[in-house]
PDB file with SEQRES, HELIX, SHEET and CRYST1 records, atoms N, CA, C and O in Angstrom:
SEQRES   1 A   81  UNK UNK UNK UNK UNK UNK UNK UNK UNK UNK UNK UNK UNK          
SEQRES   2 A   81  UNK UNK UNK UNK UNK UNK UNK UNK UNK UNK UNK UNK UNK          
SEQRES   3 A   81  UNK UNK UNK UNK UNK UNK UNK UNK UNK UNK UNK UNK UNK          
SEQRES   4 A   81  UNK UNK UNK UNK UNK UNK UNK UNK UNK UNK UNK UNK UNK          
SEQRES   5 A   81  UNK UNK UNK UNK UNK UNK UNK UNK UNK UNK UNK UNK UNK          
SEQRES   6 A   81  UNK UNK UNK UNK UNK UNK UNK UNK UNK UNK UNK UNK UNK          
SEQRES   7 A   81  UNK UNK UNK                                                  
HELIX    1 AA1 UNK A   13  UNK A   25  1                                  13    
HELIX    2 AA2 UNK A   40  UNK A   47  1                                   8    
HELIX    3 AA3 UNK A   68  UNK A   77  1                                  10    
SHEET    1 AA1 3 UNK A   4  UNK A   7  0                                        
SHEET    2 AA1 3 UNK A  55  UNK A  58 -1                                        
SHEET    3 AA1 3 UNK A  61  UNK A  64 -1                                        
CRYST1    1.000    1.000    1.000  90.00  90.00  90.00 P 1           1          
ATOM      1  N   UNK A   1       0.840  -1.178   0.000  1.00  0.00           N  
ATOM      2  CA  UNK A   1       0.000   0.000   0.000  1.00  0.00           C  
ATOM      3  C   UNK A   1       0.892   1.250   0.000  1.00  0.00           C  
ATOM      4  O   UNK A   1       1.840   1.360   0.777  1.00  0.00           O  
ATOM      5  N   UNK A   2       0.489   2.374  -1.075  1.00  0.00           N  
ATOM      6  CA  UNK A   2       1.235   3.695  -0.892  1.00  0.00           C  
ATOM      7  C   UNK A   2       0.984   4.209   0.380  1.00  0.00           C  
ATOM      8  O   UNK A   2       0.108   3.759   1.119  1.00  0.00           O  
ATOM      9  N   UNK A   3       1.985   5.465   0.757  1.00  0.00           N  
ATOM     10  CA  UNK A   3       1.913   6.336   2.198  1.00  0.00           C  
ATOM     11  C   UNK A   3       1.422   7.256   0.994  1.00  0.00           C  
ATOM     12  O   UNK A   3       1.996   7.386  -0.088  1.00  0.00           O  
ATOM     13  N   UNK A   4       0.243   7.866   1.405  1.00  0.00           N  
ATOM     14  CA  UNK A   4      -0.409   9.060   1.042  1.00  0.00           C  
ATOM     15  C   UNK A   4      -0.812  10.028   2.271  1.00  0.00           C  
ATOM     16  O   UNK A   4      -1.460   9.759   3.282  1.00  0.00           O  
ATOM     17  N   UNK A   5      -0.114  11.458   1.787  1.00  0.00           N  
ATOM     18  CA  UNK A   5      -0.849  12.379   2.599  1.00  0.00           C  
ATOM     19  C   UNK A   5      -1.463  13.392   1.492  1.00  0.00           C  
ATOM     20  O   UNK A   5      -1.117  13.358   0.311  1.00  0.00           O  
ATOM     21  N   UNK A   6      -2.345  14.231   1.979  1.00  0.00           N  
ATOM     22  CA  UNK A   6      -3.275  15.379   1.230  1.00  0.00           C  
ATOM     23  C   UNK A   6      -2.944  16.216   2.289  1.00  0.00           C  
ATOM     24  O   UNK A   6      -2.689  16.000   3.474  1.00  0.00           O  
ATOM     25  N   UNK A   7      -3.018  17.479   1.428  1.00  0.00           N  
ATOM     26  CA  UNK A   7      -2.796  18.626   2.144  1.00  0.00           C  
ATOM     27  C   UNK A   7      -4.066  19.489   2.006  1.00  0.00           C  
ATOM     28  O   UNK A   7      -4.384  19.828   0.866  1.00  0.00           O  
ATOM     29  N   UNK A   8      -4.856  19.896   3.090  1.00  0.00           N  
ATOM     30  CA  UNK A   8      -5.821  19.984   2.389  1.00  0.00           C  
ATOM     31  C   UNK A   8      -6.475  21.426   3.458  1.00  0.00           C  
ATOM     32  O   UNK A   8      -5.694  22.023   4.199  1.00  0.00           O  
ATOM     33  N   UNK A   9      -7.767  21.762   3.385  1.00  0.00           N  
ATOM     34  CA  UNK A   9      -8.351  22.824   4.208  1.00  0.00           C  
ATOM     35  C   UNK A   9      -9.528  22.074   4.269  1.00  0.00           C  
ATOM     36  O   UNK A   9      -9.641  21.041   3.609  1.00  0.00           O  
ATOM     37  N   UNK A  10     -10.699  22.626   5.229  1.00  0.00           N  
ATOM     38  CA  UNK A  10     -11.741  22.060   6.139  1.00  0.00           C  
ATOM     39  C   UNK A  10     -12.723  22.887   4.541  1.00  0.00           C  
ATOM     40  O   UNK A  10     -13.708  22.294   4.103  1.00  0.00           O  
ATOM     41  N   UNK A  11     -12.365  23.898   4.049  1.00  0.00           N  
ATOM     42  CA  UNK A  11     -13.180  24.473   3.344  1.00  0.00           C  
ATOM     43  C   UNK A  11     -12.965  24.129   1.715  1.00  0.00           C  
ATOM     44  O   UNK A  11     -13.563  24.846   0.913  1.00  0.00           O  
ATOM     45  N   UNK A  12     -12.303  23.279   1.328  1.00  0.00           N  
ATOM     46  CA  UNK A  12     -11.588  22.817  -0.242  1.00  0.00           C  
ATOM     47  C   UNK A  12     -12.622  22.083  -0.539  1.00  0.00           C  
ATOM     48  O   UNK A  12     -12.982  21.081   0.080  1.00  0.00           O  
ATOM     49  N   UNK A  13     -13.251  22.661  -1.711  1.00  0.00           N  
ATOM     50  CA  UNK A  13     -14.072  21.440  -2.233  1.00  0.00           C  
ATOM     51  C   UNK A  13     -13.278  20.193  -3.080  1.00  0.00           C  
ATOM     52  O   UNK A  13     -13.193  18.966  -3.022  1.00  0.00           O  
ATOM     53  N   UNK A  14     -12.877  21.045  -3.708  1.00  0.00           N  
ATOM     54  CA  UNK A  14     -11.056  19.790  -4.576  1.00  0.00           C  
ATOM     55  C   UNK A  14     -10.713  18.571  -3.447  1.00  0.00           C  
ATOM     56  O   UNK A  14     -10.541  17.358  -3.569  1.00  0.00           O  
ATOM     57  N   UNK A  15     -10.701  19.452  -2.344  1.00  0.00           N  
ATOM     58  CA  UNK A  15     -10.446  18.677  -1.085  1.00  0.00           C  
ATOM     59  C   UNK A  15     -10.985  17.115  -0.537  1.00  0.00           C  
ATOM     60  O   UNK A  15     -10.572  15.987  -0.268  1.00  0.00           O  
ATOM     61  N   UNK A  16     -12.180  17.924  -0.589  1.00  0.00           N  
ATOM     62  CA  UNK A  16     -13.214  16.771   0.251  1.00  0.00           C  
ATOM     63  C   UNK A  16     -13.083  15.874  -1.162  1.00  0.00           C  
ATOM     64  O   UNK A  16     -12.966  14.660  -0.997  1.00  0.00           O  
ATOM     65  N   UNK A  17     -13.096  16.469  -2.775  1.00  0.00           N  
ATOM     66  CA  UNK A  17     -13.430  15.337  -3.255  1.00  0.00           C  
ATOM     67  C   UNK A  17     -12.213  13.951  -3.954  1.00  0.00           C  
ATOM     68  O   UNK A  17     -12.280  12.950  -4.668  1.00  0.00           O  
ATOM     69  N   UNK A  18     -11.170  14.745  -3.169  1.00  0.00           N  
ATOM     70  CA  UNK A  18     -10.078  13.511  -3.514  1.00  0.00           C  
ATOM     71  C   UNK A  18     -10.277  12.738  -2.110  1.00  0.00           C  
ATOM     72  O   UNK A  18      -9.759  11.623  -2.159  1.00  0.00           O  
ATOM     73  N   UNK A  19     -10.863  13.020  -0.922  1.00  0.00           N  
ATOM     74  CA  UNK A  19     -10.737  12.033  -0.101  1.00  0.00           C  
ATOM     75  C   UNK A  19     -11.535  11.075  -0.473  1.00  0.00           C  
ATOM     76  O   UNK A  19     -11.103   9.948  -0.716  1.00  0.00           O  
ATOM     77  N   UNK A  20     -13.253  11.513  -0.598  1.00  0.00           N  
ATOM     78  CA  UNK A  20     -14.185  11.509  -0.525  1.00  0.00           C  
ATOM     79  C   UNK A  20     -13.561   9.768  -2.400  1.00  0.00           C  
ATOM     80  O   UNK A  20     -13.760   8.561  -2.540  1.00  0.00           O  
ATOM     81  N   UNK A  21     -13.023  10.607  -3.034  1.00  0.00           N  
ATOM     82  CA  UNK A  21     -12.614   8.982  -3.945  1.00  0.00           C  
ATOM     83  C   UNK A  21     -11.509   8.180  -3.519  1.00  0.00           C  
ATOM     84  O   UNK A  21     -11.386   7.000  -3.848  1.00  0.00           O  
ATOM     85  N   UNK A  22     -10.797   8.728  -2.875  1.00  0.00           N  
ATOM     86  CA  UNK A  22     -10.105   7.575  -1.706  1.00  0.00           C  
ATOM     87  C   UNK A  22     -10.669   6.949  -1.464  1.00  0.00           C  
ATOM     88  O   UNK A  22     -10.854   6.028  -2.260  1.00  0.00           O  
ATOM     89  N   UNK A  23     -11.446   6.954  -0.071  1.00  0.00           N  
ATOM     90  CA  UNK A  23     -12.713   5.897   0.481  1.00  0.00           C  
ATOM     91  C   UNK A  23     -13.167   5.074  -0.290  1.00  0.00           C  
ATOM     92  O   UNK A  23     -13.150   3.898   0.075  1.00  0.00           O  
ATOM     93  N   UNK A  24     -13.669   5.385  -1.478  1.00  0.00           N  
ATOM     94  CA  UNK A  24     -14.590   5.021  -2.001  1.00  0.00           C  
ATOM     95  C   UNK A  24     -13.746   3.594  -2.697  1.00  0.00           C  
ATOM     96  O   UNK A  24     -14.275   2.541  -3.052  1.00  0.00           O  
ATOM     97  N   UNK A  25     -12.115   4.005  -2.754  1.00  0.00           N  
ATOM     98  CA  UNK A  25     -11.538   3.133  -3.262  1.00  0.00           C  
ATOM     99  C   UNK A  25     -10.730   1.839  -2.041  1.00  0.00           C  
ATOM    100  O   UNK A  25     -10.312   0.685  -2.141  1.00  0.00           O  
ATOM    101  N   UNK A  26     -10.800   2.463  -1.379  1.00  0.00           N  
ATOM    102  CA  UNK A  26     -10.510   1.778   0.213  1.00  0.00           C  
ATOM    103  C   UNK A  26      -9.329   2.046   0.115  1.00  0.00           C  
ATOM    104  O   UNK A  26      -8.629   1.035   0.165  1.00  0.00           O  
ATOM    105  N   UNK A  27      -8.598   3.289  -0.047  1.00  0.00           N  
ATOM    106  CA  UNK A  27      -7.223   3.645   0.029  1.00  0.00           C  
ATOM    107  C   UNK A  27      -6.809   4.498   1.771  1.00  0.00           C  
ATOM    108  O   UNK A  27      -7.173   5.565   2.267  1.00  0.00           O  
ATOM    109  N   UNK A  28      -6.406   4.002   1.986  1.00  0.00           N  
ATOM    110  CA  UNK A  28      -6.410   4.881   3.197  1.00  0.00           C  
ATOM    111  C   UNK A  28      -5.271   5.687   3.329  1.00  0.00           C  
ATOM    112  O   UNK A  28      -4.203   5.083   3.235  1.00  0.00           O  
ATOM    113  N   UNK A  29      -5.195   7.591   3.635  1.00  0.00           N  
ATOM    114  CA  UNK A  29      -4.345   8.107   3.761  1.00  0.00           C  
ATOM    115  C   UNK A  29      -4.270   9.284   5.185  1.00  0.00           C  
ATOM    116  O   UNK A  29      -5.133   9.289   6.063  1.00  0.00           O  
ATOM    117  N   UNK A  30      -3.603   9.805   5.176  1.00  0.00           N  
ATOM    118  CA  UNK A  30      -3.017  10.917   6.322  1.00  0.00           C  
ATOM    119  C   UNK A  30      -4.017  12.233   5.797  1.00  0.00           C  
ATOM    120  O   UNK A  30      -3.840  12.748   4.693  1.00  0.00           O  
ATOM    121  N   UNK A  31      -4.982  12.652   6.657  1.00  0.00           N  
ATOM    122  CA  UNK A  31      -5.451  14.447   6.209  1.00  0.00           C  
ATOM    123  C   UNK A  31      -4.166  15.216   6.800  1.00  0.00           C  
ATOM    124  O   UNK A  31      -3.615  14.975   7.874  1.00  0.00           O  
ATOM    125  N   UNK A  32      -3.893  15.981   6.062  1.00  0.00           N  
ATOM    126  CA  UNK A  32      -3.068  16.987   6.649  1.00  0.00           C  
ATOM    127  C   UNK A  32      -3.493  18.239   6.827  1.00  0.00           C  
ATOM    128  O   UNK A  32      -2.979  18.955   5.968  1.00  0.00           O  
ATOM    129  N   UNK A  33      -4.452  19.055   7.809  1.00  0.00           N  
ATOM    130  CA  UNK A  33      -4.790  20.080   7.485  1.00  0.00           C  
ATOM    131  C   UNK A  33      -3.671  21.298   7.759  1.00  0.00           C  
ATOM    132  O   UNK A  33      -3.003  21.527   8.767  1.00  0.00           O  
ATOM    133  N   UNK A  34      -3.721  21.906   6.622  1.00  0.00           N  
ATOM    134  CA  UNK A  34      -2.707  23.017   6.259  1.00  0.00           C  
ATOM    135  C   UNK A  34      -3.198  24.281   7.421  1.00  0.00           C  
ATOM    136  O   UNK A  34      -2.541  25.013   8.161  1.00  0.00           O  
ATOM    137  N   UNK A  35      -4.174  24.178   7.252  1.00  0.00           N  
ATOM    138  CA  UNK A  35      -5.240  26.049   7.627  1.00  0.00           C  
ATOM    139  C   UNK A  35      -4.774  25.905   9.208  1.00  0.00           C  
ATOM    140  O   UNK A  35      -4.902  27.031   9.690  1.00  0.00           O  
ATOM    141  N   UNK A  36      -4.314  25.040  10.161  1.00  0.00           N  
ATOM    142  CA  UNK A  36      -4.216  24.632  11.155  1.00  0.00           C  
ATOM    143  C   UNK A  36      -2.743  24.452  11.620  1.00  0.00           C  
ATOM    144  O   UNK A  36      -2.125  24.713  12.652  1.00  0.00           O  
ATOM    145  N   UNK A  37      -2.487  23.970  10.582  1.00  0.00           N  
ATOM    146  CA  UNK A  37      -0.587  23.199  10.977  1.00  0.00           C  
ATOM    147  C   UNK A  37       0.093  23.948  10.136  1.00  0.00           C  
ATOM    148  O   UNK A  37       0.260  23.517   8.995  1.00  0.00           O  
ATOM    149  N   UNK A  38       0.699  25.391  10.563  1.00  0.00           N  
ATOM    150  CA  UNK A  38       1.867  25.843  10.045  1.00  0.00           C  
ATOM    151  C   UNK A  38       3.240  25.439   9.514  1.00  0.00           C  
ATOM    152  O   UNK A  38       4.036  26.150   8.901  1.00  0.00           O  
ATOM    153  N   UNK A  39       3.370  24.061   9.896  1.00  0.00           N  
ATOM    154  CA  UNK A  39       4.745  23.337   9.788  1.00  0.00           C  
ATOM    155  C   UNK A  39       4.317  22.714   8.476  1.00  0.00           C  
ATOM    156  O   UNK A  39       5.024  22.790   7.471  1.00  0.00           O  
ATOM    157  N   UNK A  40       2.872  21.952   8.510  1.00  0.00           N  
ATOM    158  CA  UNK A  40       2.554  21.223   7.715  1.00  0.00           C  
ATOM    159  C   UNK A  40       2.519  22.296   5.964  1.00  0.00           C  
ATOM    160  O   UNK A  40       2.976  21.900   4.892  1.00  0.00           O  
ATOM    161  N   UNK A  41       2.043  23.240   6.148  1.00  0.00           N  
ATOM    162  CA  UNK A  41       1.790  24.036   5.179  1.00  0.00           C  
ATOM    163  C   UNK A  41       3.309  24.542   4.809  1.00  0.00           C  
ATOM    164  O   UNK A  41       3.582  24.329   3.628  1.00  0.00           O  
ATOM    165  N   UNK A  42       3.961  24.933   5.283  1.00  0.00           N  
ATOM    166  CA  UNK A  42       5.526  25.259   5.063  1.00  0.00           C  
ATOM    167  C   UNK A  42       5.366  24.050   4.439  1.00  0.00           C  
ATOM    168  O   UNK A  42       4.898  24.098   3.301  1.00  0.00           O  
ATOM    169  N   UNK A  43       5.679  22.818   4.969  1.00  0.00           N  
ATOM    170  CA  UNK A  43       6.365  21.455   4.261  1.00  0.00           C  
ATOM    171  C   UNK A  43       5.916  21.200   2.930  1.00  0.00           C  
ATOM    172  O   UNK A  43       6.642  20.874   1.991  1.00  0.00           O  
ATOM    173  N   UNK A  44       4.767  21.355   2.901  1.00  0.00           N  
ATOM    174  CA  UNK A  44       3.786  21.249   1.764  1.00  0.00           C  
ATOM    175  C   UNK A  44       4.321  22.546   0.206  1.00  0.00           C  
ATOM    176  O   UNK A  44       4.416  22.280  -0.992  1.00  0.00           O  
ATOM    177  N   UNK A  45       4.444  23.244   0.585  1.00  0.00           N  
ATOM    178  CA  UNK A  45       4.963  24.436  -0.088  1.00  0.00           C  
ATOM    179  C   UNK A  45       6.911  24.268  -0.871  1.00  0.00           C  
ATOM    180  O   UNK A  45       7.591  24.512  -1.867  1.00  0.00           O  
ATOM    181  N   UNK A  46       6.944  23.777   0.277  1.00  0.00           N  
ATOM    182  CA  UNK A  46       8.344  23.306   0.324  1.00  0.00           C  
ATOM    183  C   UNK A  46       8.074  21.757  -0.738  1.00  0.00           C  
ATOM    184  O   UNK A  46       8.874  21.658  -1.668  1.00  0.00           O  
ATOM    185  N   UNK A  47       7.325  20.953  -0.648  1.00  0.00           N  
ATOM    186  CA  UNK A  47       7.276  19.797  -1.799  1.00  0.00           C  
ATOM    187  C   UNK A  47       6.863  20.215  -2.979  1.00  0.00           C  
ATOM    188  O   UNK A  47       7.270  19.676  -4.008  1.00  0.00           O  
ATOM    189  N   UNK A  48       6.017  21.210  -2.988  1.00  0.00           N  
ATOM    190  CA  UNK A  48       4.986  21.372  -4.569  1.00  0.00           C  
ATOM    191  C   UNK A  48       5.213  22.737  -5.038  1.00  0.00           C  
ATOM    192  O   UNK A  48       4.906  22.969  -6.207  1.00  0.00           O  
ATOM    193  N   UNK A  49       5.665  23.616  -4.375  1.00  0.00           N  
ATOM    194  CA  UNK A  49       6.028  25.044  -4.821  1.00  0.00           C  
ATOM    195  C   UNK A  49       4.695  25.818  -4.788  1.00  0.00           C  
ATOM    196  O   UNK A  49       4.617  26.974  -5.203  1.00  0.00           O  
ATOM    197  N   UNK A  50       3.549  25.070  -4.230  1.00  0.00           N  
ATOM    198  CA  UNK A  50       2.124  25.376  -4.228  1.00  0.00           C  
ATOM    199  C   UNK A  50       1.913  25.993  -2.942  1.00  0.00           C  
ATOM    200  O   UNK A  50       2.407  25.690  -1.856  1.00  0.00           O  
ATOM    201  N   UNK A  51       0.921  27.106  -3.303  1.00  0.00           N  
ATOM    202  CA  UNK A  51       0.152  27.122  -1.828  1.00  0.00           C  
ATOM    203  C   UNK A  51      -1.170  27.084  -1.902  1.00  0.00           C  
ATOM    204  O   UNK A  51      -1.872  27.509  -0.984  1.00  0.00           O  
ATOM    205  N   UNK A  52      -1.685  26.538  -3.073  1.00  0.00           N  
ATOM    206  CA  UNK A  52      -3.433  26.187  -3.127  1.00  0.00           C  
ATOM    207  C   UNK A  52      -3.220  25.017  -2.794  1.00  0.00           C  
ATOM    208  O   UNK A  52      -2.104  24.498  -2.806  1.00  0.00           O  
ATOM    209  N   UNK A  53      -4.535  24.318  -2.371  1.00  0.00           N  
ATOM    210  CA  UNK A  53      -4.454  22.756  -2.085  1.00  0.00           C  
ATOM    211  C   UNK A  53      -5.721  22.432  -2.751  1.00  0.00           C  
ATOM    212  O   UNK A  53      -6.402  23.404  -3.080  1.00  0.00           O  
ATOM    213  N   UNK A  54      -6.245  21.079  -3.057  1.00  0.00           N  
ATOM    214  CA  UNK A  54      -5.165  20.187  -2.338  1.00  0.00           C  
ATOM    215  C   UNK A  54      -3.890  19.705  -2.684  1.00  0.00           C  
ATOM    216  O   UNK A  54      -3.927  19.722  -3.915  1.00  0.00           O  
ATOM    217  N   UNK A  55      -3.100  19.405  -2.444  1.00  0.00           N  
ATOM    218  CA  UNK A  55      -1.545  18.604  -2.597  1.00  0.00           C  
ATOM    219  C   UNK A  55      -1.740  16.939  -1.775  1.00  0.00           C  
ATOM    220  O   UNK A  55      -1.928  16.616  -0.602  1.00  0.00           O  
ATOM    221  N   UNK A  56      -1.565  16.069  -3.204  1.00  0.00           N  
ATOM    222  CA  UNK A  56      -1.517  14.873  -2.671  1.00  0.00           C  
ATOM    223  C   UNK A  56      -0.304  14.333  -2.821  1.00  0.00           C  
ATOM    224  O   UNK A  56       0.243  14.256  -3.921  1.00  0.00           O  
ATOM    225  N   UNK A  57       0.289  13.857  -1.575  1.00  0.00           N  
ATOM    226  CA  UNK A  57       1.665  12.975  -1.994  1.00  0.00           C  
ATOM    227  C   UNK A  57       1.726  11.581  -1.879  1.00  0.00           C  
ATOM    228  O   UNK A  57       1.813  11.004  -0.794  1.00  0.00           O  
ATOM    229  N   UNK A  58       1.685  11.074  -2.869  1.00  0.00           N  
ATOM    230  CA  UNK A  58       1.594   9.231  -3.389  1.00  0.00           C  
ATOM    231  C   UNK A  58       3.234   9.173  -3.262  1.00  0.00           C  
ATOM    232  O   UNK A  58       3.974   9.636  -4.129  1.00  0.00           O  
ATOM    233  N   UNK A  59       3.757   8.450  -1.893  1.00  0.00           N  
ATOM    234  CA  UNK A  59       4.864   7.625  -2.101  1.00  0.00           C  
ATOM    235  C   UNK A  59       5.802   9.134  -2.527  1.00  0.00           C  
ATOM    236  O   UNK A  59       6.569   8.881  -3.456  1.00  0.00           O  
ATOM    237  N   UNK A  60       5.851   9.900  -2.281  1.00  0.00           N  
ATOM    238  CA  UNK A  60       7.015  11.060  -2.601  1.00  0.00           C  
ATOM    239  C   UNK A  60       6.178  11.749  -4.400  1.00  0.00           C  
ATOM    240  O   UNK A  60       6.638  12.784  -4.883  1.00  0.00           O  
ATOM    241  N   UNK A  61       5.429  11.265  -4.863  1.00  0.00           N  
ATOM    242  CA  UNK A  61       5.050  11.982  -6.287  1.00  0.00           C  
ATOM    243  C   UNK A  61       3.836  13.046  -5.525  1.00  0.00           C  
ATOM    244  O   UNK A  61       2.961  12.931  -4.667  1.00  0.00           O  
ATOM    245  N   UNK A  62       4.402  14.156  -6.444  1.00  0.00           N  
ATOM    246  CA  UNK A  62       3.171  15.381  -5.782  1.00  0.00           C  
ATOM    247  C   UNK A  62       2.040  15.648  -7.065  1.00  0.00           C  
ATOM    248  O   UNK A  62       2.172  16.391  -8.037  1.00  0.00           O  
ATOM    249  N   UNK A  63       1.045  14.885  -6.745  1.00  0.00           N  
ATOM    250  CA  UNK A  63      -0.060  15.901  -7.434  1.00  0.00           C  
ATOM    251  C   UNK A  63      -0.737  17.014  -7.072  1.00  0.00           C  
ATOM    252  O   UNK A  63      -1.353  17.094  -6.009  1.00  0.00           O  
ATOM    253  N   UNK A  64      -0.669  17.883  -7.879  1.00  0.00           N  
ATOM    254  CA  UNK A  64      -1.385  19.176  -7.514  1.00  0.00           C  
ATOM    255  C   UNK A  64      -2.949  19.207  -8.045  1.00  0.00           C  
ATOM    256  O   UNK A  64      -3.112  19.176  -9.264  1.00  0.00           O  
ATOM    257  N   UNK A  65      -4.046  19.265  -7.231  1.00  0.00           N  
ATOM    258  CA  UNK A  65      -5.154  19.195  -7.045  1.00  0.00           C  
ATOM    259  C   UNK A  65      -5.889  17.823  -7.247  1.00  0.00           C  
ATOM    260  O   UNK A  65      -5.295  16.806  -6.888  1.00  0.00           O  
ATOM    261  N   UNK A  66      -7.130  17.725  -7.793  1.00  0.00           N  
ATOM    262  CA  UNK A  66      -7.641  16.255  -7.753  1.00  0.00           C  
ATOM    263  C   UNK A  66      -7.652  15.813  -9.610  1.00  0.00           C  
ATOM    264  O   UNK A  66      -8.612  15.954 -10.368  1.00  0.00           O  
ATOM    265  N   UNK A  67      -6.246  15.254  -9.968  1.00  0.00           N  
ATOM    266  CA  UNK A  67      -6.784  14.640 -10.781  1.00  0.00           C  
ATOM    267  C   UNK A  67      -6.994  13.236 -10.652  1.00  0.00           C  
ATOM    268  O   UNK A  67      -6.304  12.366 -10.120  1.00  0.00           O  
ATOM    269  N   UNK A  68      -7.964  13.195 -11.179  1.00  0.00           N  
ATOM    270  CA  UNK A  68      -8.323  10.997 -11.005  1.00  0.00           C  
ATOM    271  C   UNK A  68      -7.744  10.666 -11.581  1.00  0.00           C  
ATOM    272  O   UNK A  68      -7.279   9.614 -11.142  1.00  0.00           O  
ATOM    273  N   UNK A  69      -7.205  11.038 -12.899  1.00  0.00           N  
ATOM    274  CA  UNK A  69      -6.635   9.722 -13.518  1.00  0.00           C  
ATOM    275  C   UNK A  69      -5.050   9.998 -13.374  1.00  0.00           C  
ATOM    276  O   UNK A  69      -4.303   9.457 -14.188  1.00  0.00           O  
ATOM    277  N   UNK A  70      -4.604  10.686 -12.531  1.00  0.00           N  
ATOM    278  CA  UNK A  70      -3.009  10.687 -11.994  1.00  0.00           C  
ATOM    279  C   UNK A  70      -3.270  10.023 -10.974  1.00  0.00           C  
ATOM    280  O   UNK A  70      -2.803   8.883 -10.975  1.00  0.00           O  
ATOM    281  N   UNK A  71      -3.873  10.340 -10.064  1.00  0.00           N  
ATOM    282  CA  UNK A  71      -4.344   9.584  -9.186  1.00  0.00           C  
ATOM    283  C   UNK A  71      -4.311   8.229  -9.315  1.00  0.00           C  
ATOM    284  O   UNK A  71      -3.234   7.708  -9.023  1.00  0.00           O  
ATOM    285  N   UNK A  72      -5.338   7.398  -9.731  1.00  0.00           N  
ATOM    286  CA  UNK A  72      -5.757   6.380 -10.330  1.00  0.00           C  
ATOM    287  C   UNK A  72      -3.819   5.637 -10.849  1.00  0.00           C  
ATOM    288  O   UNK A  72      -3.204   4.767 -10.232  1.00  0.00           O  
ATOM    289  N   UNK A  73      -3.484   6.183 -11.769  1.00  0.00           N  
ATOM    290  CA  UNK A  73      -2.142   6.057 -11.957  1.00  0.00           C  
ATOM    291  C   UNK A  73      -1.039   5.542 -11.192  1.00  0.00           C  
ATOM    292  O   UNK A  73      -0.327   4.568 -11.438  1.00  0.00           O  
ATOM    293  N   UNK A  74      -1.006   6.398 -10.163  1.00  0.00           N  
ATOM    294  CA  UNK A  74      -0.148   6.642  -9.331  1.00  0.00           C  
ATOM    295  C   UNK A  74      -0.204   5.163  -8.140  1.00  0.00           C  
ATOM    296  O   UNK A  74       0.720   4.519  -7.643  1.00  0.00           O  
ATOM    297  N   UNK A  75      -1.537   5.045  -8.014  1.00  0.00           N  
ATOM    298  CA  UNK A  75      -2.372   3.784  -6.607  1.00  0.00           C  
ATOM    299  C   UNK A  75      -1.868   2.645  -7.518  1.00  0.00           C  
ATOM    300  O   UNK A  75      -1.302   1.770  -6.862  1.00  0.00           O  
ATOM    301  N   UNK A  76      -1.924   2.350  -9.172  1.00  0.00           N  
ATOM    302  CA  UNK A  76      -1.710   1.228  -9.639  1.00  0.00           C  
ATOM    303  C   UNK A  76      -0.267   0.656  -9.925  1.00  0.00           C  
ATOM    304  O   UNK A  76       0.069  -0.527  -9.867  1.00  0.00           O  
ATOM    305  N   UNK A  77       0.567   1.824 -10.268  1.00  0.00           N  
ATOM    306  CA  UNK A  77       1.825   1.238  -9.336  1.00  0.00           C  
ATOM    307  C   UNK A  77       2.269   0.691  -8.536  1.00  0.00           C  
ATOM    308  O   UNK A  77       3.230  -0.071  -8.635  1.00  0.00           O  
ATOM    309  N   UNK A  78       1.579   0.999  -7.427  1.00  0.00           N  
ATOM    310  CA  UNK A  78       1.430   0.188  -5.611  1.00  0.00           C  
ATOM    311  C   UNK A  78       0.998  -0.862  -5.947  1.00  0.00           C  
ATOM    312  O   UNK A  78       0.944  -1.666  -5.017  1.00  0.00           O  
ATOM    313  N   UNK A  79       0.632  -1.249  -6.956  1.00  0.00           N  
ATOM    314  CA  UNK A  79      -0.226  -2.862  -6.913  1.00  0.00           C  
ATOM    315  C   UNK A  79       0.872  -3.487  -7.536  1.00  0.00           C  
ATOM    316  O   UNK A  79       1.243  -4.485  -6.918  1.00  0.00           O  
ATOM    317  N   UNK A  80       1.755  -3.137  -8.939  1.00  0.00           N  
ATOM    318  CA  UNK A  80       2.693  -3.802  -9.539  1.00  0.00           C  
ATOM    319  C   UNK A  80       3.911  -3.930  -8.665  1.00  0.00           C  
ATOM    320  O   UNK A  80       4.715  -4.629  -9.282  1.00  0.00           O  
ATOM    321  N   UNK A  81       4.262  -3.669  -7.836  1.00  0.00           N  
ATOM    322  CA  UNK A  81       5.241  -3.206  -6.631  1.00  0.00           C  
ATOM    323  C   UNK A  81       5.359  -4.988  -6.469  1.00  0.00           C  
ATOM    324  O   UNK A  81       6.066  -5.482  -5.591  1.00  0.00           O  
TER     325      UNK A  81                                                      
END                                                                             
C-alpha cells in the first residue's frame, strides 16, 4: 500500500473530493490540514512550490489538485510493486 498524505483545508471542495474517492476506493491516507498546521503548510509548499491545495503525496510523487486519472495512476503502481 502507498503512504499518502493530502494537504488539504476544512473548506476545499477539490479537497473533500479527492478524499471523498479515496474511500470510495478503500485507500487509506493521512489528512493533513494546512489552515491549522503551520509546519505542515511550510512542508507542503516546500514539496509542490504550491500554496493552493489540495496537494496529494503518493509515495514522494506530488499531485497538484484532484486529478483521477493521476491519481488512479499513481495507486496502480502500488499494486505492480
Amino acid at each position: 500500500m502507498p503512504i499518502i498524505k493530502i494537504y488539504s483545508t476544512p473548506t476545499c471542495p477539490g479537497c473533500k473530493r479527492v478524499k471523498e474517492f479515496l474511500k470510495e476506493k478503500g485507500v487509506k491516507f493521512d489528512d493533513i490540514d494546512v489552515a491549522s498546521n503551520q509546519e505542515a503548510a511550510k512542508e507542503m509548499i516546500e514539496k509542490s512550490g504550491q500554496m493552493g491545495v489540495p496537494v496529494i503525496d503518493i509515495d514522494g510523487k506530488i499531485i497538484i489538485g484532484f486529478d483521477q486519472n493521476v491519481i488512479e495512476n499513481e495507486l496502480g503502481k502500488g499494486d505492480k510493486k
